[in-house]
C-alpha positions in Angstrom: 22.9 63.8 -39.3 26.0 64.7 -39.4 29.2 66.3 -36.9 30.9 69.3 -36.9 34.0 69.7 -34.8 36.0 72.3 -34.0 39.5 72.2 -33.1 40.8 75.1 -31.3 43.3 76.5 -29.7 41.8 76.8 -25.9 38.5 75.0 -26.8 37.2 72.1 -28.7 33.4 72.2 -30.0 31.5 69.7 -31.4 27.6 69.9 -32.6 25.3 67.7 -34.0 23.6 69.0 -37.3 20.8 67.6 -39.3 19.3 67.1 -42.9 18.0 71.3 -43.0 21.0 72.5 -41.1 20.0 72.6 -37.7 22.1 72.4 -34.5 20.3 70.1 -32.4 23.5 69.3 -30.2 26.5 71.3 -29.2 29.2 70.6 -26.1 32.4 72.0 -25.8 35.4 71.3 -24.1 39.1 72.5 -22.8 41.9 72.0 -25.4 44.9 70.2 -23.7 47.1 72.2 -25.9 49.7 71.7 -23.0 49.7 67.9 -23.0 50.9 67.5 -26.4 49.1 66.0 -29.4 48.1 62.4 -28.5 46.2 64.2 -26.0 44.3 66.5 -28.2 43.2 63.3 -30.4 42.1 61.4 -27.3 39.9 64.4 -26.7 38.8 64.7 -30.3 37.2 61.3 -29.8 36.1 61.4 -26.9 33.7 64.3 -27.7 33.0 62.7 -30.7 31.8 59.7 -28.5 29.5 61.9 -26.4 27.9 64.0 -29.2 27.1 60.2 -30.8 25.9 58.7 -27.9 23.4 62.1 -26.8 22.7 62.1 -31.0 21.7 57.9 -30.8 23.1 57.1 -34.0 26.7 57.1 -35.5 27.4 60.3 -38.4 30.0 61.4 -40.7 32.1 64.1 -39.3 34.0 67.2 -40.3 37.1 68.7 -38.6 38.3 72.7 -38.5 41.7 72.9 -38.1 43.9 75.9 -37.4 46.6 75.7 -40.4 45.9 73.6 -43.0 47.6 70.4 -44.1 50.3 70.5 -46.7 50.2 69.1 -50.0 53.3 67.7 -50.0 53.5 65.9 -46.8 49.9 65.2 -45.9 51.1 66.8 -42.6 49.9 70.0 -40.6 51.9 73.1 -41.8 51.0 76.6 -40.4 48.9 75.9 -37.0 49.0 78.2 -34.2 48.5 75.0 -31.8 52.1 74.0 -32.4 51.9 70.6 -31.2 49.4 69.8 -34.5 52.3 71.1 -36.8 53.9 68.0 -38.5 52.0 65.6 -37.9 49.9 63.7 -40.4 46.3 64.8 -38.2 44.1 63.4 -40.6 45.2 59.8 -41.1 45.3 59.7 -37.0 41.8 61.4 -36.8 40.4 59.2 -39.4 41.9 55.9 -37.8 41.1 56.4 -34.2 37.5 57.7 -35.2 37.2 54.5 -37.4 35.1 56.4 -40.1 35.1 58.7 -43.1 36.4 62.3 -42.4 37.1 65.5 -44.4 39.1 68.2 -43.0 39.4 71.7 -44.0 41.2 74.9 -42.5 39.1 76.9 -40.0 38.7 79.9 -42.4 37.6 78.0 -45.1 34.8 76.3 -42.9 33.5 80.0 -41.9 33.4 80.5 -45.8 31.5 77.5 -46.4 28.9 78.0 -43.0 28.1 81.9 -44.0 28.2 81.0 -47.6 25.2 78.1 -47.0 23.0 79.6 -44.9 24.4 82.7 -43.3 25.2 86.5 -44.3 26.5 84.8 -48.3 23.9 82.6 -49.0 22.3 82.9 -52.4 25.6 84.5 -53.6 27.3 82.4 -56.3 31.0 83.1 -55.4 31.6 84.3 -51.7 34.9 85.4 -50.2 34.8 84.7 -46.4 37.1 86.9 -44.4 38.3 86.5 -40.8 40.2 88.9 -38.6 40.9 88.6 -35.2 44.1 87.1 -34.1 44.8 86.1 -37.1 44.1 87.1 -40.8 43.0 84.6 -43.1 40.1 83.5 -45.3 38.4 80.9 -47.8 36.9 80.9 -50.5 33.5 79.4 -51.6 31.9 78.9 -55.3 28.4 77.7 -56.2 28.0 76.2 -52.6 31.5 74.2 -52.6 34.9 74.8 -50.9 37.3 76.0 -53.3 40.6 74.4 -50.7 43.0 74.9 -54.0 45.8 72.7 -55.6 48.1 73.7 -52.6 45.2 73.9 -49.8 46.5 77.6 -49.5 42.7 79.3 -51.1 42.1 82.4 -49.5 45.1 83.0 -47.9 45.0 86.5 -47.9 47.1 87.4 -45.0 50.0 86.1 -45.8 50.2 88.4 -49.0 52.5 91.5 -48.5 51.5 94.6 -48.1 54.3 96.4 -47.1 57.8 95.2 -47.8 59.4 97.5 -45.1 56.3 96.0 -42.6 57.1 93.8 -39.3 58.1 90.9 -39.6 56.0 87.8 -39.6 56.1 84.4 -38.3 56.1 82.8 -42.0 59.5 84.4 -42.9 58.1 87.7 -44.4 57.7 91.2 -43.8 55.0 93.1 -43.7 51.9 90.4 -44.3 48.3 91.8 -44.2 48.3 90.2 -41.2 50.8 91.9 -39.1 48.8 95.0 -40.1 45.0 94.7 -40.0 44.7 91.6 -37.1 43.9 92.2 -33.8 47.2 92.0 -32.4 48.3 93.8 -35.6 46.5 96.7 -34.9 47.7 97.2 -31.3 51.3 96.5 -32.4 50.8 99.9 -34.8 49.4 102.1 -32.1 52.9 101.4 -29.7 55.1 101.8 -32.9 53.5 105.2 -33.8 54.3 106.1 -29.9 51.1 105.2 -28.2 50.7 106.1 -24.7 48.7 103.3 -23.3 50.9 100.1 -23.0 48.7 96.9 -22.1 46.2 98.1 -24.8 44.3 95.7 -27.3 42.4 96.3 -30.6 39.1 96.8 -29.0 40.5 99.3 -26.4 41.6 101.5 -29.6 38.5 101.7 -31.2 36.9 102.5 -28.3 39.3 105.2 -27.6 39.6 106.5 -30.8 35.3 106.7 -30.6 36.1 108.7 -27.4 38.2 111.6 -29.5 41.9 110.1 -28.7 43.7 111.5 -31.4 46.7 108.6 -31.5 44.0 106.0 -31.2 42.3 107.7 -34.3 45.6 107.8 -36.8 46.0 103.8 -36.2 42.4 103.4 -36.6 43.2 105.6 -40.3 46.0 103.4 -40.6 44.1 100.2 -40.4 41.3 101.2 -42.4 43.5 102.9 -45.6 45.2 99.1 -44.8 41.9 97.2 -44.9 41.2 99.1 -48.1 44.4 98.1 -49.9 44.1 94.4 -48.6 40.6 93.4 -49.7 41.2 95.7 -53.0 43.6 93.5 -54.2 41.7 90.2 -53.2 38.4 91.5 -55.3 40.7 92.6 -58.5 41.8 89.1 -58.1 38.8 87.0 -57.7 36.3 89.5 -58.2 33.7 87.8 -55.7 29.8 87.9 -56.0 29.8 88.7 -51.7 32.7 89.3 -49.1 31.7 87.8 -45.5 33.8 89.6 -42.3 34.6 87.2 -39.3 36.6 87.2 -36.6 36.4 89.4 -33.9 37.2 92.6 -35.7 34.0 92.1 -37.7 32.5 93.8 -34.9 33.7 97.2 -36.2 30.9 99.0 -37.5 33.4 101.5 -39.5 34.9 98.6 -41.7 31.5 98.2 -43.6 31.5 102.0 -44.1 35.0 104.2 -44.0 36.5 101.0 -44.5 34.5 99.9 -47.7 34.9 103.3 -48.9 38.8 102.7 -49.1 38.2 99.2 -50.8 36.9 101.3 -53.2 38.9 103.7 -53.5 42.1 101.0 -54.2 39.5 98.7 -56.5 40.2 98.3 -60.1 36.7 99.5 -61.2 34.9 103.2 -61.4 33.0 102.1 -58.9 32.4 99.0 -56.0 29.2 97.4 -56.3 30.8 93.8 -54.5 28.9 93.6 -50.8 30.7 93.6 -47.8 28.7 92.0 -45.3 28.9 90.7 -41.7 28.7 87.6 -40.5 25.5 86.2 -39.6 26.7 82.7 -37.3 29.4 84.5 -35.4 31.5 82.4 -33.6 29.2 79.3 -34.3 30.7 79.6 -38.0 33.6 77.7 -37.6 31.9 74.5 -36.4 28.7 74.7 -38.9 31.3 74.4 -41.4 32.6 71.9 -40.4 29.7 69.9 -40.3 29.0 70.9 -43.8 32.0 69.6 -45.2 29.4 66.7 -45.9 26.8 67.3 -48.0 23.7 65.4 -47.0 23.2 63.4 -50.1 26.6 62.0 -49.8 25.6 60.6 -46.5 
């Protein structure tokens, strides 16, 4: 058997997974973000403990991380949960859990869950995508992770799409992921003189389904966007499948307008590359990271 645990940033979530890649264990608990990051560890193992004890046996485990850790420093660069950034997490995971551990972004471990056995399974080379407050992705060939030399794989949304674009929190201007994430999205509507204030990315598709006319030019916005984004990713790497997570996966007019614009921006006369949604949801995250472990390395 082996653990999955996710780390993030309001809630922790562990599972127990066995042999054929089923859940028979899940708890989840509160993030003490607040309390700084000896805190989060002593939590880390404490759920650990609990999922071990309920499982009656001790397993291997896999962490997802928000951000990833550097090559460089063997420290955590890029996480939203500040408090994990500079720190060497996985040398502190792995000593106070006193057993083997592997450790791999969050968006690569929805790559490698939907890739296994969800919406990308039986494709050779699978592209997993996630939206939501964040844009990122990972990358998955023949069944295995593809992290890269710099543990960057998949990191889509920090390529530029605009040069004249906001600006983003990693020093540039106009990432993919200032434009197409949820927040990204809203941010758009108020530029381009929205009327609604407090309004999030759901509310706008909801409102431009209802005939609001501003709400409909972001949406057009986001999709030509989308298009331009993903475009570039499959001229790249020219995947066998592309997997949508996050929470804007739940817009039904990505997998139709918005593939539409993929291929209009792809370098081919035509796209033939599936874009599918996710079939483990939020539970992605987690099964990935218990899959970080292959069972006949156990």
């Amino acid at each position: 058997m082996r653990i999955g645990i996710d780390l993030g940033g309001t809630k922790i979530e562990g599972i127990v997974m066995d042999s054929d890649g089923i859940e028979l264990l899940r708890k989840r608990v509160d993030t003490p973000q607040s309390e700084g990051y000896r805190a989060i560890l002593n939590t880390v193992a404490r759920l650990m403990e609990s999922l071990e004890a309920a499982a009656g046996t001790r397993c291997p485990a896999g962490i997802g991380t928000p951000g990833a850790i550097s090559a460089v420093t063997g420290r955590m660069k890029n996480s939203n949960t500040m408090c994990l950034n500079g720190q060497p997490l996985f040398e502190d995971l792995q000593g106070l859990l006193n057993r083997p551990l592997r450790i791999a972004n969050d968006a690569n471990c929805f790559a490698l869950s939907e890739a296994l056995d969800g919406a990308g399974k039986g494709y050779g080379m699978v592209f997993g995508v996630i939206m939501g407050t964040g844009v990122g992705g990972g990358i998955v060939f023949n069944g295995q992770l593809h992290p890269g030399r710099q543990h960057i794989g998949g990191e889509w949304g920090h390529n530029i799409l605009e040069q004249d674009g906001p600006d983003c929190y990693c020093g540039q201007k106009g990432c993919v992921e200032t434009l197409i994430s949820g927040p990204g999205l809203a941010s758009d509507y108020h530029r381009h003189g929205g009327n609604h204030r407090s309004i999030t990315a759901n509310d706008i598709v909801k409102l431009a389904m209802q005939g609001d006319e501003q709400a409909e030019a972001a949406m057009q916005r986001f999709l030509d966007r989308f298009g331009r984004a993903l475009a570039t990713v499959i001229n790249i790497l020219d995947p066998d499948a592309i997997v949508l997570g996050g929470g804007l996966s739940n817009i039904d007019r990505l997998y139709t307008e918005g593939r539409n614009r993929v291929a209009h921006y792809v370098f081919n006369d035509q796209l033939t590359t599936p874009i599918l949604k996710n079939i483990h949801g939020d539970s992605s995250g987690v099964r990935g990271a218990a899959q970080l472990w292959r069972c006949d390395e156990i």
